[in-house]
MDAnalysis code that builds the backbone (N, CA, C; Angstrom):
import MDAnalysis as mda
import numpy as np

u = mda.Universe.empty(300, n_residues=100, atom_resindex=np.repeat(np.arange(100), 3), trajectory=True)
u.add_TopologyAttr("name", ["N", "CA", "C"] * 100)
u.add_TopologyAttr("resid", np.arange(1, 101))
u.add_TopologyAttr("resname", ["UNK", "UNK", "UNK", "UNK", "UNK", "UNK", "UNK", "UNK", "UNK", "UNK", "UNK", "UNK", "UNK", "UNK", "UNK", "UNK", "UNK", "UNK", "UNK", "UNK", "UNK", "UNK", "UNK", "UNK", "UNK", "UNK", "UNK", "UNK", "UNK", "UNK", "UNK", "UNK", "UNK", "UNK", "UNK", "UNK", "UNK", "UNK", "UNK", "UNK", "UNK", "UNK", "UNK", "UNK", "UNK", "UNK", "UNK", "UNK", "UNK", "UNK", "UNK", "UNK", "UNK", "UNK", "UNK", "UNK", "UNK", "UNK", "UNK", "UNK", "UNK", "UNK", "UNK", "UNK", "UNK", "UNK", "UNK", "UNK", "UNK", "UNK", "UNK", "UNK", "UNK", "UNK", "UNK", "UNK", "UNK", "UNK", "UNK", "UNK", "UNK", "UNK", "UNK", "UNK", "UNK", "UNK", "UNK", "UNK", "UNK", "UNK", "UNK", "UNK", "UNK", "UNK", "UNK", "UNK", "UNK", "UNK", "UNK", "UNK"])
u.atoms.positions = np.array([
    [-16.155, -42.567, -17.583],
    [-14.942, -43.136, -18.164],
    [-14.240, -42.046, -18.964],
    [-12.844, -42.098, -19.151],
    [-12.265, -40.770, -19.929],
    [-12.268, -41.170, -21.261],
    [-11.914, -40.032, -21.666],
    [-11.811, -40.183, -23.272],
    [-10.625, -40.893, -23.701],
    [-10.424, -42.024, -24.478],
    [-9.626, -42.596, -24.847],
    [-9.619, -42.416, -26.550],
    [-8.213, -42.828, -27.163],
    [-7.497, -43.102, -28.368],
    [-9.013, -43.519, -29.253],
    [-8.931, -43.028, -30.549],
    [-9.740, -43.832, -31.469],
    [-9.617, -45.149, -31.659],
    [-8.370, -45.644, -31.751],
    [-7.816, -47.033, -31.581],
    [-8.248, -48.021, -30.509],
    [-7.854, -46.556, -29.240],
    [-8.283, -47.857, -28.405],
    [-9.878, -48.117, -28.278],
    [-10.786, -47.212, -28.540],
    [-12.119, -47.436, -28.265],
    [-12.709, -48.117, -29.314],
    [-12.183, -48.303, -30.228],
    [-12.439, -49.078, -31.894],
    [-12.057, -50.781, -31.393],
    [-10.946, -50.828, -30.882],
    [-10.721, -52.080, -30.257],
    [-11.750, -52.859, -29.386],
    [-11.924, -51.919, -28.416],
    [-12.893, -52.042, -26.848],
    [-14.108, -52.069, -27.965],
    [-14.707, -51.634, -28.730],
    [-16.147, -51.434, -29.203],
    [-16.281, -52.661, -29.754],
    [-15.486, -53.603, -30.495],
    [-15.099, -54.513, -31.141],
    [-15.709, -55.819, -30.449],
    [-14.793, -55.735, -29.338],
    [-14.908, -56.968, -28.140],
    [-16.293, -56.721, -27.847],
    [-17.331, -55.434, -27.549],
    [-18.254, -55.340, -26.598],
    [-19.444, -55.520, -27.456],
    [-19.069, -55.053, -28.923],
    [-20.355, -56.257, -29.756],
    [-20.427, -56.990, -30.019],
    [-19.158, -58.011, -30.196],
    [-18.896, -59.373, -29.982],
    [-19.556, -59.614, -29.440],
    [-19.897, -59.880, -28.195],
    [-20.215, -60.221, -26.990],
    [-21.951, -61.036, -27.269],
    [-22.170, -62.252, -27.075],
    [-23.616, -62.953, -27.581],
    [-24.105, -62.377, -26.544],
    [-23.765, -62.109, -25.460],
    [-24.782, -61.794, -23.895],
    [-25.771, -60.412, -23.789],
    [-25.122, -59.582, -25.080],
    [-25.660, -58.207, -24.627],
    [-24.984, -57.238, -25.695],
    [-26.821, -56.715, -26.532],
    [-26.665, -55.996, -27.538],
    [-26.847, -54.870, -27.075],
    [-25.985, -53.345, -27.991],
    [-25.770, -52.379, -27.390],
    [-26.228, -51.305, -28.280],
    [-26.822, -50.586, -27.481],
    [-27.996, -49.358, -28.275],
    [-26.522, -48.342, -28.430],
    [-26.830, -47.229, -29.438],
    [-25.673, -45.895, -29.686],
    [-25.606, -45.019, -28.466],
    [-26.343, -45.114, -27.718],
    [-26.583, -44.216, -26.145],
    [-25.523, -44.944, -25.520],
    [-26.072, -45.895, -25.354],
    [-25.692, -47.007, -24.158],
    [-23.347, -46.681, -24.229],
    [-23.291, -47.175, -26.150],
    [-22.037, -47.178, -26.018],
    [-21.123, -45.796, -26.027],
    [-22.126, -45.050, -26.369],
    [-21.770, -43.295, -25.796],
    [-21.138, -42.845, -24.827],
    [-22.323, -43.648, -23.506],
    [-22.009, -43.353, -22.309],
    [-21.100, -44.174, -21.819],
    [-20.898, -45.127, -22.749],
    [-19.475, -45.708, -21.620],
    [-18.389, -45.697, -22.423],
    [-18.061, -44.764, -23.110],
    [-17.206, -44.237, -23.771],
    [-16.212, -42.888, -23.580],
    [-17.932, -42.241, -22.902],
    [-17.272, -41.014, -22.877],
    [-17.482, -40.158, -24.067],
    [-18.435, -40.351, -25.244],
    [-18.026, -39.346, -26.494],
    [-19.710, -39.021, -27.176],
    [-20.074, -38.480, -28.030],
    [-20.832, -38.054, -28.347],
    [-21.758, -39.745, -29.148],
    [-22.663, -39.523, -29.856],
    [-23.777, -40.400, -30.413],
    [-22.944, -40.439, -32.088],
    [-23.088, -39.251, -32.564],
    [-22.290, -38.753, -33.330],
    [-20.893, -39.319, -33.597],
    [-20.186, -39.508, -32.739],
    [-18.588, -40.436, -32.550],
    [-18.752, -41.792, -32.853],
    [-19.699, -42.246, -32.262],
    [-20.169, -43.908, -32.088],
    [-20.596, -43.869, -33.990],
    [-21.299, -43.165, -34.484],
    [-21.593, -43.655, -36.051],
    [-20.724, -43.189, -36.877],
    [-19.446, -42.493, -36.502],
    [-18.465, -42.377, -37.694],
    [-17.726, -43.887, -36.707],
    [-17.293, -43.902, -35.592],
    [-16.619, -45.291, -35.317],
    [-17.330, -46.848, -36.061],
    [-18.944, -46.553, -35.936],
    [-19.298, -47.643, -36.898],
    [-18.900, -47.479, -38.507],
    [-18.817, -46.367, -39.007],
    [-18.726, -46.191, -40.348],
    [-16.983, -46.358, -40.789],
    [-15.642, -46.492, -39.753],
    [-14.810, -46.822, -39.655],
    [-14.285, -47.965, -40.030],
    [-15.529, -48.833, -39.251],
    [-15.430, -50.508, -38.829],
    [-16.015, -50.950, -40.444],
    [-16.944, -50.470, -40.811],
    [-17.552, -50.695, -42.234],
    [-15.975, -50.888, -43.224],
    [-15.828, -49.894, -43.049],
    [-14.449, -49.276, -44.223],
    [-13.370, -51.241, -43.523],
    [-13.128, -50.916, -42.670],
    [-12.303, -52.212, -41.903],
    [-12.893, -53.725, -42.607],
    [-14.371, -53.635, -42.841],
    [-15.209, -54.787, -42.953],
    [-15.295, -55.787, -42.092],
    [-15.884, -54.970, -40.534],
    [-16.330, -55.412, -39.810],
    [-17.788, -55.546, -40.020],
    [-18.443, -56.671, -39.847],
    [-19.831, -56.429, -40.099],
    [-21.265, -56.246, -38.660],
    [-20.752, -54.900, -38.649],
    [-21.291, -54.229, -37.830],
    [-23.501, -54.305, -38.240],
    [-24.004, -54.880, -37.451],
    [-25.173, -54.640, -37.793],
    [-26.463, -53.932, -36.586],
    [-27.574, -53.765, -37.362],
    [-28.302, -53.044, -36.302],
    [-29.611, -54.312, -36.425],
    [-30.416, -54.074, -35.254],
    [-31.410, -54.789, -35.312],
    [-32.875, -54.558, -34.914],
    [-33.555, -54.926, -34.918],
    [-34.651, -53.974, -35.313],
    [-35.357, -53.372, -33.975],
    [-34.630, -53.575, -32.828],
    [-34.949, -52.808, -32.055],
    [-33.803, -52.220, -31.528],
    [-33.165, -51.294, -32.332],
    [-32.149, -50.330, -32.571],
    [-31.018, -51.065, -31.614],
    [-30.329, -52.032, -31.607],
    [-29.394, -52.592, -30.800],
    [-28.332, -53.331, -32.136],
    [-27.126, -52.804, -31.627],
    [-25.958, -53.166, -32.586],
    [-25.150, -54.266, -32.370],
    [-24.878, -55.041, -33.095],
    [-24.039, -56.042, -32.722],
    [-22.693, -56.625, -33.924],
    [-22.089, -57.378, -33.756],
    [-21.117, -58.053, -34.797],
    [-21.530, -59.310, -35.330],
    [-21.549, -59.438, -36.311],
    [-22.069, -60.986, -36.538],
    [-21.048, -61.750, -35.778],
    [-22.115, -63.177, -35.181],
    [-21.005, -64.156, -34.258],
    [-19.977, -64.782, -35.383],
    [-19.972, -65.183, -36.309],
    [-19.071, -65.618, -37.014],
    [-17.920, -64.776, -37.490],
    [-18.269, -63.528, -37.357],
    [-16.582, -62.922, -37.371],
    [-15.691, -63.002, -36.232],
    [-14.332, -63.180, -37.492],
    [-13.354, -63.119, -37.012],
    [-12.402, -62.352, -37.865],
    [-10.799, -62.048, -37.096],
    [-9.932, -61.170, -37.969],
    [-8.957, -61.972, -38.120],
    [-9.085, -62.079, -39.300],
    [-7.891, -63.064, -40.238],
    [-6.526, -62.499, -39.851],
    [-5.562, -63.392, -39.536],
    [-4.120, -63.282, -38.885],
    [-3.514, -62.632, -40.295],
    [-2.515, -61.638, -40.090],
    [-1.757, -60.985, -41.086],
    [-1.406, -62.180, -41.487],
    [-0.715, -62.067, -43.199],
    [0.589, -62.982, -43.501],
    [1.854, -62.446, -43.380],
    [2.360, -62.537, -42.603],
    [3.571, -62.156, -41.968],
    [4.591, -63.365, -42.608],
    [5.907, -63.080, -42.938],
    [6.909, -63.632, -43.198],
    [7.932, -63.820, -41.354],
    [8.431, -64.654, -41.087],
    [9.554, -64.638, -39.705],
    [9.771, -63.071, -39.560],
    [10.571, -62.858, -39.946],
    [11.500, -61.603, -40.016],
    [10.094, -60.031, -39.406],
    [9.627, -60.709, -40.198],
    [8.043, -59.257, -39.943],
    [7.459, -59.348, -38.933],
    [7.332, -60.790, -38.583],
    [6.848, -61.201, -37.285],
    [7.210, -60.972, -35.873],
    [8.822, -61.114, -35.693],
    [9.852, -60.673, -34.940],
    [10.115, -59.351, -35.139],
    [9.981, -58.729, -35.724],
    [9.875, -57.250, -35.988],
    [8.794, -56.353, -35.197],
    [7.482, -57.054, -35.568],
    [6.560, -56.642, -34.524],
    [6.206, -56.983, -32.846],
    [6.760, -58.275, -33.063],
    [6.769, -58.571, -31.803],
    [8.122, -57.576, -31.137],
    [9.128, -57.748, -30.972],
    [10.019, -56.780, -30.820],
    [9.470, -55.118, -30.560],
    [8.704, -54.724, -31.212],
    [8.014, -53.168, -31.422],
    [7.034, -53.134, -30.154],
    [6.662, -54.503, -30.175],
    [5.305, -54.085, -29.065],
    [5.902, -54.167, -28.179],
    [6.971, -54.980, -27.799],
    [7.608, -55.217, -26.468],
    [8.309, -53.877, -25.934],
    [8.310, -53.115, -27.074],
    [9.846, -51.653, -27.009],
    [8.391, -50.831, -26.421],
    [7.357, -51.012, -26.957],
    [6.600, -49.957, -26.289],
    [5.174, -50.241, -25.513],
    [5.435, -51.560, -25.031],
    [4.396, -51.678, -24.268],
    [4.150, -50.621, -23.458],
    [2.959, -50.702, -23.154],
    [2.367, -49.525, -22.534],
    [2.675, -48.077, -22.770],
    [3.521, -47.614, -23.577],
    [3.599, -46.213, -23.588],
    [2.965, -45.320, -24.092],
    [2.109, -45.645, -24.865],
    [0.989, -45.063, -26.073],
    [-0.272, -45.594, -24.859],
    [-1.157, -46.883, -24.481],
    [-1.972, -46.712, -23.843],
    [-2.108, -47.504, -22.925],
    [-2.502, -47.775, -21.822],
    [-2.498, -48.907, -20.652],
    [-2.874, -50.596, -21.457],
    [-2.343, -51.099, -21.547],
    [-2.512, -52.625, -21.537],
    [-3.138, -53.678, -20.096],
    [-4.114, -53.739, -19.918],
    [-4.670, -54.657, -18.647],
    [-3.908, -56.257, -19.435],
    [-3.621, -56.815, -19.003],
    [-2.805, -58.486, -18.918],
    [-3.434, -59.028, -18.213],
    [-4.820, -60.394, -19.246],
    [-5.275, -61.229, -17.991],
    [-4.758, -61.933, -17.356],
])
């Protein structure tokens, strides 16, 4: 897989410890990343700072607690339409968007 955006692999890493089906060792998300072991624990130490609650378990496999979630900005109208507007001006130009 190529090397992608900090953003975007912070995103993607997000969803893939979410995930109840399948906990993921620092190798494992290395290699399907594309980046060093090293990358993967400043990206966890990122998510910390974010207060994602990134945890390990005792047979070295990382996951998100199932009860998180990311609280919706408080956005006023005006801020709202503002961003929506922004994403629309640049969909896709910064990084591929898949649309299920």
């Amino acid at each position: 897989m190529e090397t992608k955006s900090r953003v975007y692999r912070l995103l993607e890493m997000i969803i893939l410890l979410s995930s109840r089906h399948k906990k993921w060792r620092v190798r494992e998300l290395a290699d399907h990343f594309g980046v060093s072991t090293t990358t993967i624990y400043r990206d966890f130490e990122i998510m910390e700072e974010m207060r994602i609650p990134v945890y390990q378990e005792e047979n070295h496999t990382y996951s998100i607690l199932e009860d998180f979630y990311f609280k919706p900005p408080d956005l006023n109208r005006d801020e709202a339409l503002a961003l929506l507007l922004a994403g629309q001006a640049f969909q896709g130009s910064f990084f591929h968007i898949e649309m299920l």
